[in-house]
N, C-alpha and C positions, 0 to 999 in steps of 0.2 A: 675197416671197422664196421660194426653190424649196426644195425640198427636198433635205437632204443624209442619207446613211446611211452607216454603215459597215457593211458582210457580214462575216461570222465567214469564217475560209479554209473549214472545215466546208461551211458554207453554201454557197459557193459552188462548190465540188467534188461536192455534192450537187445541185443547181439545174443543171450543165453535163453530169454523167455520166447524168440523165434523159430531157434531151435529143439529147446522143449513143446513148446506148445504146436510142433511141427508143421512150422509155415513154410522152413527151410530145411534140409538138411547139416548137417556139421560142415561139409565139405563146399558146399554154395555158400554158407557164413564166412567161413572163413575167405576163399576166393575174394566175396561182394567185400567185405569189411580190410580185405589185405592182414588177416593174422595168421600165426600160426596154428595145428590143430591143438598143441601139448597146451599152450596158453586157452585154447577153446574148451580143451579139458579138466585144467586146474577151475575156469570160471564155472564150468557147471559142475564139478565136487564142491566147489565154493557154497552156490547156490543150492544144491542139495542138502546141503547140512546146515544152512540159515537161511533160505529163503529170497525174500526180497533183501532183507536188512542183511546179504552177504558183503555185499559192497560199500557199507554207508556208515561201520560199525568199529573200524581200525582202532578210534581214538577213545574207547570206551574199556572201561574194565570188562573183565571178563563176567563179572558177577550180573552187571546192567544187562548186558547180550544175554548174557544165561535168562536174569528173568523175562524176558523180552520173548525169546526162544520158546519157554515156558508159558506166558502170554497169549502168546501165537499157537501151541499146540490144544492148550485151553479151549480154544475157540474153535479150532478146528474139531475139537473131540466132541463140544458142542455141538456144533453142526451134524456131525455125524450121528449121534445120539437121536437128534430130530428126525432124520433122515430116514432113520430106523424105524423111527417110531410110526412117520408115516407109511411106510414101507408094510410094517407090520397089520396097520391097518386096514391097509388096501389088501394084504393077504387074507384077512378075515374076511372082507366083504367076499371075498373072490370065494371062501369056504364053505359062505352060508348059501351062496349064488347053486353052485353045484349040490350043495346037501338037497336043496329045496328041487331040486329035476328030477 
C-alpha cells in the first residue's frame, strides 16, 4: 500500500518559496523533504496562479480568492507603477548629465 501524507499549508509554501526563490533546486527539495517531483510540480502551478494564499484558500468561495487574487495584483501593479516612475526619473537625470558634456 503507498503511502499517503498530509502537508501542513506552512509546509508547503515553505518547501515551494525555496525552490522558487532558488535556495534549492526541485530535485534537493524534493530528496531533503522525501516528496515526490509530480506533487512538487502541482505545489508550484498551485503557487503560480495564487501566490502565497495558494495553500490557505480551499474553504473559501471562489469569488473571496478572486477578490483577494485581484487585491493582491493591485498592489503589485502599484508597486510597479512606482517603480517606473522612479526609473524614469533616474533616466532623465542620466539625459540631462550627457546633454550638458
Amino acid at each position: 500500500m503507498g503511502r499517503y501524507r498530509v502537508h501542513s499549508p506552512e509546509f508547503k509554501l515553505q518547501v515551494v518559496r525555496e525552490v522558487v526563490e532558488g535556495h534549492k533546486t526541485p530535485a534537493q527539495a524534493c530528496r531533503e523533504y522525501d516528496i515526490g517531483e509530480s506533487l512538487l510540480l502541482r505545489w508550484r502551478k498551485q503557487y503560480a496562479a495564487r501566490g502565497g494564499a495558494a495553500f490557505t484558500e480551499r474553504d473559501q468561495p471562489d469569488e473571496i480568492a478572486l477578490a483577494r487574487r485581484v487585491a493582491e495584483l493591485e498592489r503589485l501593479c502599484g508597486q510597479l507603477a512606482l517603480e517606473n516612475a522612479v526609473l524614469k526619473k533616474a533616466l532623465g537625470h542620466t539625459r540631462l548629465r550627457s546633454a550638458t558634456r
